[in-house]
C-alpha positions in Angstrom: 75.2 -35.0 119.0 74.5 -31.2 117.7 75.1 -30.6 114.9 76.9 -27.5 112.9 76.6 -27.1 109.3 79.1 -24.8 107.3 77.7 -23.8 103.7 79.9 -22.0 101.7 80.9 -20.9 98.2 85.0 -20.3 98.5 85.8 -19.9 95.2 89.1 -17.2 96.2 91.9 -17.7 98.8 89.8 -14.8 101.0 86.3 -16.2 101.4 88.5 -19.6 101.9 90.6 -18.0 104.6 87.4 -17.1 106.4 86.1 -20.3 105.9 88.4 -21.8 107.4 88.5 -19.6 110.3 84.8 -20.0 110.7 85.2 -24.1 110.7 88.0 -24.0 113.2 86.4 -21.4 115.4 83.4 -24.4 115.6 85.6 -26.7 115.9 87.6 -24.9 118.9 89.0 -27.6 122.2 86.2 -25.7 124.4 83.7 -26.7 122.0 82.8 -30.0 123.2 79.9 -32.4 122.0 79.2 -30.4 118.7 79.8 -32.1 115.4 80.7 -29.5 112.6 79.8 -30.5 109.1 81.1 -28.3 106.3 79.7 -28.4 102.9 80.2 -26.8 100.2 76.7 -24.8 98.4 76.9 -26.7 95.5 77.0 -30.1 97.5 74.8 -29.3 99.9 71.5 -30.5 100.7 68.1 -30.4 102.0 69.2 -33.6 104.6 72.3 -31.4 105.7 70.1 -29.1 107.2 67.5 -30.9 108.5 69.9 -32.5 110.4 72.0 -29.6 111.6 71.4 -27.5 114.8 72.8 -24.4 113.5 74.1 -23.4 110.5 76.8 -21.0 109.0 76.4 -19.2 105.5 79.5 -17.9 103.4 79.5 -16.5 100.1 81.0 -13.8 98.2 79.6 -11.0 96.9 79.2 -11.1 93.1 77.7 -7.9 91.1 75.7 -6.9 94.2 74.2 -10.8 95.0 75.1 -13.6 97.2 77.2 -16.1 94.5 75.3 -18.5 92.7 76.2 -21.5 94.6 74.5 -20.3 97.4 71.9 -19.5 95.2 71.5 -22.6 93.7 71.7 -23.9 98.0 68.9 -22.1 98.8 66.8 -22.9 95.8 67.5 -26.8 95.8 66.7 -26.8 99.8 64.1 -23.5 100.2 60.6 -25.5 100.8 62.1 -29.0 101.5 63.2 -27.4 104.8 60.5 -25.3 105.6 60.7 -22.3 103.1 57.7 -20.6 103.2 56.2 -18.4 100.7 53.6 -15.4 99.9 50.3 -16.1 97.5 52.4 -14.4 95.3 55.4 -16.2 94.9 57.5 -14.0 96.8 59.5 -15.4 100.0 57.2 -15.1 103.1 58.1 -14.7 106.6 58.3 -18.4 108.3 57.3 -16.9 111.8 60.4 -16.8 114.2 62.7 -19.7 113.5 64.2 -22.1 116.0 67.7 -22.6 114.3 70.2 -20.4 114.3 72.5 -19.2 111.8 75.3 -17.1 111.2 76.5 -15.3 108.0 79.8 -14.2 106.4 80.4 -12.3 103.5 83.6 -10.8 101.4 83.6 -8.0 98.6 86.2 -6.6 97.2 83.8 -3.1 97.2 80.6 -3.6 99.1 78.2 -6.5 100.4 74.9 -5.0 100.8 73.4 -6.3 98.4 74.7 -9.6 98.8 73.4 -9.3 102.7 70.3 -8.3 101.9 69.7 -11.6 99.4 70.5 -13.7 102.0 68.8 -12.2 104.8 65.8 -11.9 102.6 65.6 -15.9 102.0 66.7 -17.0 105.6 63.8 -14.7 106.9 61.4 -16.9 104.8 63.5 -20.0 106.8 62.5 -21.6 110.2 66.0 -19.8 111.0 66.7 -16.8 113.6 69.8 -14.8 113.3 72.4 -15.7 116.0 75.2 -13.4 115.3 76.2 -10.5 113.8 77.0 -10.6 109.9 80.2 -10.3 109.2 81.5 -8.3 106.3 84.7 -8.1 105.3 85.8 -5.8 102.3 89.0 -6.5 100.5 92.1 -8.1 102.3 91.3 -10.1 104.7 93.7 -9.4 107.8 93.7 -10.7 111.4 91.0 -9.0 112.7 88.8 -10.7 109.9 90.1 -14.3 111.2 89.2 -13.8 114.6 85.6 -12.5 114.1 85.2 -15.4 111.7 86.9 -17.6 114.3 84.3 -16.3 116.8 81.3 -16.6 114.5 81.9 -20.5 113.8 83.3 -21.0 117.7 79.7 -19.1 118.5 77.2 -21.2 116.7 79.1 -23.7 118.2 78.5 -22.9 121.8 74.5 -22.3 121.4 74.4 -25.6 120.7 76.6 -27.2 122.9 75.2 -30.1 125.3 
């Protein structure tokens, strides 16, 4: 059965909100045949998403960065899942990934920066974008929960039987 995977860092009652939306949204009655499996960054794992079809990213943005937990994700998983990087060090891009992911972010102010960290390291992933990012800046109101809903119910559907 396909497999979702939801990794996220909700340390407030916003980026939880949205999480939450997300996981239902995956989870949605029209959905049908698609496991979703939510963990959080610090728990997460290589085996998670080796095992997953598609996955979905959350994290706030902290001083300009994705958090840490989802730093610490991407650092304990990056070449165990096929992370590729430059003779340099530096992440290298992995060539057009299969699996596709989604990505949602809150700020209180701004989330470039926190964006364009993850971006940066899922480009060096076997992943391809399969959404829109979605970027939410302060409150999070209605309109927030239903693209968040539609993110997690749209990962969903690509992988649906």
């Amino acid at each position: 059965m396909p497999t979702v995977l939801v990794v996220h860092h909700s340390p407030t009652a916003s980026v939880a909100t949205l999480t939450d939306a997300v996981v239902a949204g995956a989870s949605d009655d029209t959905i049908e045949g698609v496991t979703v499996v939510v963990r959080p960054a610090l728990e997460a794992d290589a085996e998670d998403v080796l095992t997953a079809d598609a996955l979905v990213l959350g994290t706030p943005a902290n001083f300009g960065y994705m958090s840490g937990a989802l730093k610490h994700f991407f650092d304990s998983v990056f070449l165990r899942v096929g992370g590729a990087l430059a003779d340099d060090g530096a992440a290298s891009a992995a060539g057009g990934g299969r699996t596709p992911y989604g990505l949602y972010v809150h700020g209180r102010y701004d989330t470039t920066g926190a964006v364009r960290s993850v971006e940066s390291i899922a480009g060096a992933l076997p992943w391809r974008a399969a959404a829109p990012v979605l970027e939410v800046l302060g409150e999070v109101g209605e309109a927030d929960r239903e693209s968040a809903y539609e993110l997690g119910a749209r990962l969903a559907a690509l992988v649906m039987p």
